[in-house]
Short mmCIF file of the C-alpha atoms (twelve columns), coordinates in Angstrom:
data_MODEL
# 
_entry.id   MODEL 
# 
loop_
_atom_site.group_PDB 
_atom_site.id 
_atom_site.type_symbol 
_atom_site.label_atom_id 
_atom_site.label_alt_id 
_atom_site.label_comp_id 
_atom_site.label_asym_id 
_atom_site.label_seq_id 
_atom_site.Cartn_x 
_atom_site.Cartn_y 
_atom_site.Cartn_z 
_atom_site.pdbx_PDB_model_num 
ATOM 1   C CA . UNK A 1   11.233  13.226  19.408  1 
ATOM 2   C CA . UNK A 2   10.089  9.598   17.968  1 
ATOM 3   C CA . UNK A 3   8.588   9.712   14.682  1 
ATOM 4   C CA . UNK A 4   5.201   8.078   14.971  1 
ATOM 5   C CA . UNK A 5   5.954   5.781   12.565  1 
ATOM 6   C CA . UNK A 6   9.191   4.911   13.641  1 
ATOM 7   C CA . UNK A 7   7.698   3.737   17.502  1 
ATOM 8   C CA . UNK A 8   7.207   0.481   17.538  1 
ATOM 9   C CA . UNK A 9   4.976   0.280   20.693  1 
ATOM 10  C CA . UNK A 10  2.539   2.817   19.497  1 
ATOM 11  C CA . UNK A 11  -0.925  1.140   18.849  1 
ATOM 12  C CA . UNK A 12  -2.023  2.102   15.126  1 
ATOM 13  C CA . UNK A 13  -5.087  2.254   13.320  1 
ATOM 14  C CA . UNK A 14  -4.955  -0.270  9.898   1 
ATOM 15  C CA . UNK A 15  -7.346  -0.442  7.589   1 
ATOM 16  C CA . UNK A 16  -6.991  -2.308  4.125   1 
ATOM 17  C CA . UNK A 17  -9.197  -2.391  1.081   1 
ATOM 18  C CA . UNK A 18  -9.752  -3.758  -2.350  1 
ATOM 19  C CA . UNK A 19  -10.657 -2.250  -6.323  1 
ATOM 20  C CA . UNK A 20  -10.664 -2.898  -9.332  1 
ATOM 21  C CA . UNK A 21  -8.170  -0.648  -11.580 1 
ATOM 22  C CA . UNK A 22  -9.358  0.654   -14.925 1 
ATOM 23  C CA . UNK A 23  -6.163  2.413   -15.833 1 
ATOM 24  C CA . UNK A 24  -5.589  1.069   -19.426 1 
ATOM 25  C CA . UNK A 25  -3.048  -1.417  -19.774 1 
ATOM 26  C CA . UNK A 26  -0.687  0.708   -21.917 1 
ATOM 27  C CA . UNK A 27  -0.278  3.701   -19.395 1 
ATOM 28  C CA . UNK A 28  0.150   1.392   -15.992 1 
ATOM 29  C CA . UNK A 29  3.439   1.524   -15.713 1 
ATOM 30  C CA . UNK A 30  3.626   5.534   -15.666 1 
ATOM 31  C CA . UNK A 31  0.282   5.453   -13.604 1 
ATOM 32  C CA . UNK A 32  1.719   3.286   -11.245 1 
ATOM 33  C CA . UNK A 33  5.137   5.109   -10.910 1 
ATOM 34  C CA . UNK A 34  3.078   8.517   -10.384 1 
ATOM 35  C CA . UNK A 35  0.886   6.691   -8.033  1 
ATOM 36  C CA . UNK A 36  4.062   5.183   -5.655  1 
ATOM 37  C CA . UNK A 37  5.878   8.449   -6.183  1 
ATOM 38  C CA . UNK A 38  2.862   10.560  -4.568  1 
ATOM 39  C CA . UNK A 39  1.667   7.369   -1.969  1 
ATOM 40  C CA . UNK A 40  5.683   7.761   -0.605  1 
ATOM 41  C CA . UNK A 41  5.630   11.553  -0.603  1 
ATOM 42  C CA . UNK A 42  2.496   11.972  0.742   1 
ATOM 43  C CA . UNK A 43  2.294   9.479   3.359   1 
ATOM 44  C CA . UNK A 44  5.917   10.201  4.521   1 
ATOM 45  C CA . UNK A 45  4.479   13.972  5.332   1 
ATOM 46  C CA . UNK A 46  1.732   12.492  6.990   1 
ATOM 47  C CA . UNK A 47  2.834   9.991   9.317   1 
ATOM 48  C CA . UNK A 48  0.949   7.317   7.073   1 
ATOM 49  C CA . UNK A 49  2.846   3.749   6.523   1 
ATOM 50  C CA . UNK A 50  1.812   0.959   4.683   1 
ATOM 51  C CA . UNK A 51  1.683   -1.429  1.280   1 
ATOM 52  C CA . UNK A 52  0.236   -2.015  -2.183  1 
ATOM 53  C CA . UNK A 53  -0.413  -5.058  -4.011  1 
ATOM 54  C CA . UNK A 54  -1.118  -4.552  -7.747  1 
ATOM 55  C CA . UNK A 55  -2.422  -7.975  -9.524  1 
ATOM 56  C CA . UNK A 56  -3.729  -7.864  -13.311 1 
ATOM 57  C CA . UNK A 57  -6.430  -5.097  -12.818 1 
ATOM 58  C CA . UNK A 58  -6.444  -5.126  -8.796  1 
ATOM 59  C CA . UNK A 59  -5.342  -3.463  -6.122  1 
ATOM 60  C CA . UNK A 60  -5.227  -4.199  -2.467  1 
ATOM 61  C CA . UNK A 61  -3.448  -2.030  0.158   1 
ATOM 62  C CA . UNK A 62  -3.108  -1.668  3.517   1 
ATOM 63  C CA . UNK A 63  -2.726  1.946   5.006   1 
ATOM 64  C CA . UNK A 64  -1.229  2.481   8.806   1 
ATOM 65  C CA . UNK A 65  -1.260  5.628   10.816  1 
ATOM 66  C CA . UNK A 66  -3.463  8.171   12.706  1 
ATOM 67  C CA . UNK A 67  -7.368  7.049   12.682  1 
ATOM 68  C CA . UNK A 68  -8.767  10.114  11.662  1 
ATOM 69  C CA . UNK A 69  -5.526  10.484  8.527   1 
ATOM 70  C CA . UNK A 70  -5.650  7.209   7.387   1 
ATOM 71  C CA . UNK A 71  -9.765  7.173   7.118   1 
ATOM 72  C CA . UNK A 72  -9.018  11.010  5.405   1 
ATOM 73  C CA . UNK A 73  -6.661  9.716   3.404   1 
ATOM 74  C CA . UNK A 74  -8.822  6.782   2.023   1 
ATOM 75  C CA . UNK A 75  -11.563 9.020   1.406   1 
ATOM 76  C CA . UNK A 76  -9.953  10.943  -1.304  1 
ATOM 77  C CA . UNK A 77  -8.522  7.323   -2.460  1 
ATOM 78  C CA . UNK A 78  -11.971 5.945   -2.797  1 
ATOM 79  C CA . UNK A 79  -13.570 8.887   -5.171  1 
ATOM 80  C CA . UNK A 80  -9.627  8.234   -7.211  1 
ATOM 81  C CA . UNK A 81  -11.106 7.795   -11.003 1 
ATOM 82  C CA . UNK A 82  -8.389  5.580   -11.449 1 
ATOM 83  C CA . UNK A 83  -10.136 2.747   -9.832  1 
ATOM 84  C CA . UNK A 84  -13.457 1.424   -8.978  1 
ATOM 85  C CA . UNK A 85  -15.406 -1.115  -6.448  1 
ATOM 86  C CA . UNK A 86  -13.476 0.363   -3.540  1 
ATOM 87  C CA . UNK A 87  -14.362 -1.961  -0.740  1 
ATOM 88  C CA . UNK A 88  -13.161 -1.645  2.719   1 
ATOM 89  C CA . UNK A 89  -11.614 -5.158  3.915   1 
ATOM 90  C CA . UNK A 90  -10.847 -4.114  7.641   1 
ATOM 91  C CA . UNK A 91  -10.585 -1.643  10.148  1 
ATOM 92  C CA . UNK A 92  -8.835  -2.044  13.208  1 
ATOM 93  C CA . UNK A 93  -6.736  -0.900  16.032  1 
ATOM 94  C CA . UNK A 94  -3.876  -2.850  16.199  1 
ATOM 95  C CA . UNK A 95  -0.745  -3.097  18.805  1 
ATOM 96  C CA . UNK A 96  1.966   -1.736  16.455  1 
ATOM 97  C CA . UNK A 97  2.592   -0.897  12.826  1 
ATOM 98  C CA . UNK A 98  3.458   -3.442  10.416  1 
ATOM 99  C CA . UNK A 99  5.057   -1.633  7.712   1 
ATOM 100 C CA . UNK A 100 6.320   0.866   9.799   1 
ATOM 101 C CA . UNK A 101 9.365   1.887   7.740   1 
ATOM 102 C CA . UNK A 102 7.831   1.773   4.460   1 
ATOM 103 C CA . UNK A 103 5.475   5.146   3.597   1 
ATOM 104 C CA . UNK A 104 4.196   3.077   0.752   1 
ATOM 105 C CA . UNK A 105 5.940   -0.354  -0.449  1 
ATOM 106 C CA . UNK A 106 4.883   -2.208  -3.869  1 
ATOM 107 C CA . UNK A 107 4.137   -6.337  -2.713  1 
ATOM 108 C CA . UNK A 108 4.737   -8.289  -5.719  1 
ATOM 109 C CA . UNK A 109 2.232   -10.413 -7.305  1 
ATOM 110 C CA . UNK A 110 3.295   -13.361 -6.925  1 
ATOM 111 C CA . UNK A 111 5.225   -15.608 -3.731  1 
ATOM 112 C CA . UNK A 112 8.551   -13.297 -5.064  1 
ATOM 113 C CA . UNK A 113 10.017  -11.125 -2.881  1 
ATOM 114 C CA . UNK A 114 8.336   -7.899  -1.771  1 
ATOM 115 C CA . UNK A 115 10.428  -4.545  -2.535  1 
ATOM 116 C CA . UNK A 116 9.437   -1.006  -1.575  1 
ATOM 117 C CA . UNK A 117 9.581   1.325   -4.821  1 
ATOM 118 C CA . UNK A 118 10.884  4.711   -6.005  1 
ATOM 119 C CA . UNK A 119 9.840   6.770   -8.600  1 
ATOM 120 C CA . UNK A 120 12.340  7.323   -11.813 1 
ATOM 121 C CA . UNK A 121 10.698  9.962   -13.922 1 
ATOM 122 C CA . UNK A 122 13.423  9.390   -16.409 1 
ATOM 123 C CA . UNK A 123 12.400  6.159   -16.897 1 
ATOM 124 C CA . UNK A 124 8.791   6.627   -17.065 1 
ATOM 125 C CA . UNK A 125 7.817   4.181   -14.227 1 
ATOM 126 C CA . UNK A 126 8.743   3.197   -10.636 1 
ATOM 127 C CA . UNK A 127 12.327  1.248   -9.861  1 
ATOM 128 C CA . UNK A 128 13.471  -1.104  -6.773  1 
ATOM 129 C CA . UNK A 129 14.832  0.919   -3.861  1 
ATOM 130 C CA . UNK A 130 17.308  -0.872  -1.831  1 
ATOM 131 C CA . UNK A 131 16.256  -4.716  -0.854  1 
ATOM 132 C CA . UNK A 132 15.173  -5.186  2.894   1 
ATOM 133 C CA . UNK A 133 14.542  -7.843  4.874   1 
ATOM 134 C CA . UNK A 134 10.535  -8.418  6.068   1 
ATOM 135 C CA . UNK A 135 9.493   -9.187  9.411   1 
ATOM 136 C CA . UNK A 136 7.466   -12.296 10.138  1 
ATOM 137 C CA . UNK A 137 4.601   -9.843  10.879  1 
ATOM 138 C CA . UNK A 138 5.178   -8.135  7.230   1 
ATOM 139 C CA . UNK A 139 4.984   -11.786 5.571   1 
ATOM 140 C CA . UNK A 140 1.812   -12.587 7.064   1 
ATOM 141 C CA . UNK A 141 0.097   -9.318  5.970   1 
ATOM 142 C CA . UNK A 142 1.234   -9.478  2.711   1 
ATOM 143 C CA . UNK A 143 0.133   -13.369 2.963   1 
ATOM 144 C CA . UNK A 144 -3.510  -12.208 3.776   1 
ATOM 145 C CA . UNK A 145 -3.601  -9.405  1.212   1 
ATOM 146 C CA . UNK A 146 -2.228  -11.685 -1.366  1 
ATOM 147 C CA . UNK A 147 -5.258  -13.881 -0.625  1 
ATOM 148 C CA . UNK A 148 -7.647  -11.180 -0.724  1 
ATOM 149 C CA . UNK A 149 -6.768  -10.743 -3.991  1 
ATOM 150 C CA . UNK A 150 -6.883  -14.102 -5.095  1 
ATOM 151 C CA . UNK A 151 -10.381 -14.366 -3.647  1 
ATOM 152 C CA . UNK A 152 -11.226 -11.515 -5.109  1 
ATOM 153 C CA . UNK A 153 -10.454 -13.089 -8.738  1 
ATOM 154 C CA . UNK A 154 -11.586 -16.545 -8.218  1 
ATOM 155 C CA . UNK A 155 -15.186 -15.371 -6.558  1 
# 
């Protein structure tokens, strides 16, 4: 049986929001690390693929699966304390998956290379998993939530 995730051909529903974070600056990097750890666990279980950005004090992220998961699954996102001004950015059907193999990877804040992340309690944070290589389709969503979050900031 094909993992729904793994099927390339499968049309997906994609929907990707904005927020503001108001986790205090001295407890992001735990936050964040518990916040990767349960995305990866979580979405893994639930057929749900997809990325975060995390610049200064915003997030954007773009969640890929089942309609009626993904919209459940941003539900209990949106009433997360950890954040405010959750705004929905789109919501679409789309041909295929984009980050298909990633149940929830961290997109750098900058032009650097994007890395998915794992969770290392010892360490108190989140750590690079293995490097791999991006699609042209992964670039240009990570090009067009990097500029949602630029907007965001400069508006």
């Amino acid at each position: 049986m094909v993992d729904p995730a793994d099927d390339p051909s499968r049309a997906t529903f994609r929907l990707i929001y904005r927020s503001h974070m108001r986790i205090p600056e001295h407890e992001r990097k735990a936050e964040l690390g518990e916040i990767f750890s349960t995305a990866r666990s979580n979405n893994k279980r639930l057929g749900v693929s997809g990325a975060l950005l995390v610049w200064h004090d915003q997030f954007v992220q773009t969640l890929e699966g089942d309609e009626n998961i993904v919209r459940d699954l941003y539900a209990t996102i949106h009433d997360d304390p950890r954040h405010e001004r959750v705004t929905v950015l789109e919501e679409e059907m789309v041909p295929a998956r984009v980050f298909g193999r990633w149940s929830m990877a961290r997109v750098s804040d900058d032009d650097g290379p994007d890395i998915p992340l794992l969770m290392n309690r010892d360490k108190g944070g989140i750590t690079p998993a293995a490097p791999r290589e991006t699609t042209p389709e992964q670039d240009d969503l990570v090009a067009t939530m990097r500029e949602y979050v630029r907007t965001t900031t400069t508006a």
